[in-house]
C-alpha positions as CSV (number, residue, x, y, z in Angstrom):
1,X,106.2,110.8,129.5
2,X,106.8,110.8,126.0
3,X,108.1,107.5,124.6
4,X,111.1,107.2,122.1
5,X,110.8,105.0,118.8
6,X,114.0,105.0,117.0
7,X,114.1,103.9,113.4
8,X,116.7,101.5,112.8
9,X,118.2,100.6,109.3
10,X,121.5,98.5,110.2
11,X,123.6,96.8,112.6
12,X,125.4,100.3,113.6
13,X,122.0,101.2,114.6
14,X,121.5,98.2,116.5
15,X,124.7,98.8,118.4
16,X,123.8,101.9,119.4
17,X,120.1,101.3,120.5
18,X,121.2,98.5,122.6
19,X,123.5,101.4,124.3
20,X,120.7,104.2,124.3
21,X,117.8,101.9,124.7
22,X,115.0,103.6,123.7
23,X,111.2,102.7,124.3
24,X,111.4,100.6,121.0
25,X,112.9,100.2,117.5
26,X,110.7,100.0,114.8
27,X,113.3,97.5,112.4
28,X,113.3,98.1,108.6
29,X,116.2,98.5,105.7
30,X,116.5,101.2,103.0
31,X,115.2,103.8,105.4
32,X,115.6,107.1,102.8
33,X,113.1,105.4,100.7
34,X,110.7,105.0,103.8
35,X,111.7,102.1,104.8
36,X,111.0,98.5,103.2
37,X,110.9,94.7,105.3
38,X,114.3,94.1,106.7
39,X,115.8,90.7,106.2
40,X,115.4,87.6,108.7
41,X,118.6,87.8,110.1
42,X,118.8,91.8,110.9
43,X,115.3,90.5,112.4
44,X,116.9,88.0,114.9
45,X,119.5,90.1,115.6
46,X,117.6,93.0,116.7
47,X,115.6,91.0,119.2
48,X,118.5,89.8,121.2
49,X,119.2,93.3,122.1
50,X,116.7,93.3,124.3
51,X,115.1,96.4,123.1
52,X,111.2,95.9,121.8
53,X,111.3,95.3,118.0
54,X,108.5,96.2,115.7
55,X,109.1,95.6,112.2
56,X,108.2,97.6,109.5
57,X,106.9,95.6,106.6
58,X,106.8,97.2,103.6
59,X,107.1,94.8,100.3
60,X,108.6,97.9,98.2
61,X,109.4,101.5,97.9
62,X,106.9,103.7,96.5
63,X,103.2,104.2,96.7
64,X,100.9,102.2,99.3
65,X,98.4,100.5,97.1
66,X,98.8,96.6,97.5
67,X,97.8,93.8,94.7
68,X,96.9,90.8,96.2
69,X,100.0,89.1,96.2
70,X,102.0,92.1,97.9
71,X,99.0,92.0,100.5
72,X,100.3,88.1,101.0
73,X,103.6,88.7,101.1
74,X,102.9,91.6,103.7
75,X,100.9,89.1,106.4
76,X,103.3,86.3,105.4
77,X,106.0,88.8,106.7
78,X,103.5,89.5,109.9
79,X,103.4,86.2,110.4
80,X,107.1,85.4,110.3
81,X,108.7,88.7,112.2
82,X,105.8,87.7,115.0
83,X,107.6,84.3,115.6
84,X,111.3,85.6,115.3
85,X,110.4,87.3,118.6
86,X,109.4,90.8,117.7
87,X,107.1,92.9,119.8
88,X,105.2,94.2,116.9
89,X,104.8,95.1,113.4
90,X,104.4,98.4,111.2
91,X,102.1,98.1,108.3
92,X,100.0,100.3,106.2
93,X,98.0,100.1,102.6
94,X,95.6,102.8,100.8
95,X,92.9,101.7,98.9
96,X,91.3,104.8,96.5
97,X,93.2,107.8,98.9
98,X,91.6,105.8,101.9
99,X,93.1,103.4,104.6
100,X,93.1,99.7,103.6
101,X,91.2,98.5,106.5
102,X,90.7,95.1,105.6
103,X,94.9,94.7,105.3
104,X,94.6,96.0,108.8
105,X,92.3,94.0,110.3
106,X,93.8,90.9,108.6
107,X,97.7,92.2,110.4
108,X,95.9,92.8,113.6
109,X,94.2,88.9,113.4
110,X,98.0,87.6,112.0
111,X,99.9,89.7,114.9
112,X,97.4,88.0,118.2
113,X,98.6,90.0,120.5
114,X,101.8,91.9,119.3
115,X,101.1,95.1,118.7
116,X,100.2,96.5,115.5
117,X,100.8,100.2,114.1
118,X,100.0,101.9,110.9
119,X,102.9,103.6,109.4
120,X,102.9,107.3,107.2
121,X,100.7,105.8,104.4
122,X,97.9,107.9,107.1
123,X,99.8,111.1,105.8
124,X,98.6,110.6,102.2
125,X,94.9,110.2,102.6
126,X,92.6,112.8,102.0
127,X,91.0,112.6,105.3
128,X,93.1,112.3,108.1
129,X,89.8,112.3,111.0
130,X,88.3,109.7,109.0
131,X,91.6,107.8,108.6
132,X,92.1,107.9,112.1
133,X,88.7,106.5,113.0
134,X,89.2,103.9,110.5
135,X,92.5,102.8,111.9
136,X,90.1,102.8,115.8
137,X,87.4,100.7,113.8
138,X,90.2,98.2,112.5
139,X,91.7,98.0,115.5
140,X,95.5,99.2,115.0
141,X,97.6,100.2,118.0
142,X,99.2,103.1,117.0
143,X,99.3,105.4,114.0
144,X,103.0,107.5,112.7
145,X,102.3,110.5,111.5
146,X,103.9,113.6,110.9
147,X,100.4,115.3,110.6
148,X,99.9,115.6,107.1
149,X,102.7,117.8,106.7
150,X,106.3,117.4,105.3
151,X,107.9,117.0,108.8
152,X,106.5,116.9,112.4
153,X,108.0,120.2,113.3
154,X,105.1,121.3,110.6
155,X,102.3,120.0,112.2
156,X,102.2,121.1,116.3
157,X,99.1,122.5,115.4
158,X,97.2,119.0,113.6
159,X,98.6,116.9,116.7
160,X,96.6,118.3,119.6
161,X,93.4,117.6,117.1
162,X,94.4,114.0,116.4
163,X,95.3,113.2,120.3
164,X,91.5,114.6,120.4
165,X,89.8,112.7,118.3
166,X,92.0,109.3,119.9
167,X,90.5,109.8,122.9
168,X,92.7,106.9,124.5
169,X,91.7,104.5,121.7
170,X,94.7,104.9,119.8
171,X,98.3,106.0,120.1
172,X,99.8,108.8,118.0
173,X,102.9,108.7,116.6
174,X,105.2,111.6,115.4
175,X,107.9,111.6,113.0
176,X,109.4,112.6,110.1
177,X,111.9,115.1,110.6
178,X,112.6,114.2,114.5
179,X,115.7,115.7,116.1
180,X,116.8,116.8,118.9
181,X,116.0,120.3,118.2
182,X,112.5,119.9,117.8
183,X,111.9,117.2,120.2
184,X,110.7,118.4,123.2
185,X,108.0,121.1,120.9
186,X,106.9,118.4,119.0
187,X,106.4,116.3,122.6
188,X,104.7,119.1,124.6
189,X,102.2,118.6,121.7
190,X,101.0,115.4,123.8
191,X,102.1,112.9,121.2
192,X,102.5,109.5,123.1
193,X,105.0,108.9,121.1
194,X,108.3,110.6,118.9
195,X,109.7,108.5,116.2
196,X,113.2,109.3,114.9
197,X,115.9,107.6,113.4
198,X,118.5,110.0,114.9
199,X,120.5,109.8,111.7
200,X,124.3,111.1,110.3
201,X,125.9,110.9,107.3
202,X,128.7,108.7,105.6
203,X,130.4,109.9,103.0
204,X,132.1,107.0,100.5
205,X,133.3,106.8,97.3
206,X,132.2,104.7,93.9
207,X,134.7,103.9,91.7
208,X,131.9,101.9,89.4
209,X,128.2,103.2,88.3
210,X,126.1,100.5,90.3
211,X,122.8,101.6,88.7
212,X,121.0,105.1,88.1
213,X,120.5,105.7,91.8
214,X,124.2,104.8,92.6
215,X,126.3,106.5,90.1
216,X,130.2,106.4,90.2
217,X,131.9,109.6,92.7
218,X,131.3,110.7,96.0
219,X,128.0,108.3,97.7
220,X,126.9,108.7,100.6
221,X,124.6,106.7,103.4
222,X,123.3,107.4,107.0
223,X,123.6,105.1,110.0
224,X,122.4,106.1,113.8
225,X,124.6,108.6,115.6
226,X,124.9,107.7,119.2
227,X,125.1,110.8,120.5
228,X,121.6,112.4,118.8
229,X,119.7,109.7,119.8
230,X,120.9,109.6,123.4
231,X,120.2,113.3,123.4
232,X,116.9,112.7,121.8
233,X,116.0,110.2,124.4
234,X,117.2,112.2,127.7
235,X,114.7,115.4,125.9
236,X,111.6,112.5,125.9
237,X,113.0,111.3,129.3
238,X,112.0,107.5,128.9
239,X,114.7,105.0,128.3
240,X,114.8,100.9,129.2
């Protein structure tokens, strides 16, 4: 059975994932920009659905090389979403094109015995074998991936080699691109996992600029739609 992550950015999608309940939510805000550390309260309220929370920390959009104080603020955040209840955490760092092993072994020692997985930085090294046996060395749970491709529909042939080189020792994760007309090919893969944020669109309207990236006309946002992700999870056949 193929477990179902859903990616969840707000408190629509929190609604509808104590409805659907998948396996787990991995929790984070600003999801078209990857993703970045969702606040303390959207934190809270996540864990009272009753539906495992990891959270995705992520100090900023962008690349994954971390200065020291970004690396702080990214255990700090461990450390804090560990305590508010959630079931895990979603972190990832490059150093030179590589994995930033040290950052995981330092979550994995902040987390005890929450579970810890390393997000799509794995996508942009050079290397993803010798990522993957760096994330087995370092000790990480799980690893998201969408193969080293653009999406995860793009990559049914990488997945079989990466379940391989596992072996058991670590989960892998697909996503990016996830819906529920790809699902079940990308799961027959033998992914434990599919990650998906099950997303629609909302179409508003600016009367004011609010910066470059949020110019005045038509704006637009996604939220979880109910419906794809209970179709999504019904494909995977795994639900609370």
């Amino acid at each position: 059975m193929t477990a179902f992550e859903m990616a969840i950015q707000d408190p629509q999608g929190l609604a509808v994932a104590a409805r659907v309940r998948p396996a787990r939510m991995e929790l984070c805000a600003a999801l078209s920009t990857g993703g970045v550390t969702p606040s303390a309260g959207f934190i809270e309220s996540a864990v009272e659905t009753g539906v495992p929370v990891h959270v995705l920390i992520r100090p900023r959009e962008g690349g994954f090389t971390h200065s020291a104080d970004e690396t702080a603020l990214i255990l700090s955040d461990v450390r804090y979403a560990i305590r508010a209840g959630a079931a895990g955490v979603v972190i990832g760092g490059l150093v030179g094109g590589s994995v930033d092993t040290e950052l995981v072994r330092r979550a994995r020692e902040v987390a005890g015995d929450a579970e810890v997985t390393f997000h799509r930085a794995f996508d942009q090294t050079a290397d993803l074998d010798a990522a993957l046996a760096a994330l087995i060395d370092a000790g990480a749970d799980r690893v998201l991936t969408s193969g080293g491709r653009p999406t995860a529909a793009e990559a049914l042939d990488v997945y079989p080699r990466l379940i391989a080189l596992a072996a058991g020792r670590i989960q892998v994760m697909a996503g990016a691109g996830v819906t529920s007309a790809n699902a079940s090919a990308i799961a027959a893969t033998g992914v434990d996992a599919v990650h998906a944020s099950a997303k629609r669109t909302v179409v508003e309207t600016l009367a004011v600029s609010l910066g470059a990236a949020a110019a005045a006309g038509e704006a637009s946002y996604t939220t979880a739609d109910e419906a794809e992700a209970a179709a999504i999870r019904d494909l995977l056949g795994h639900a609370l």
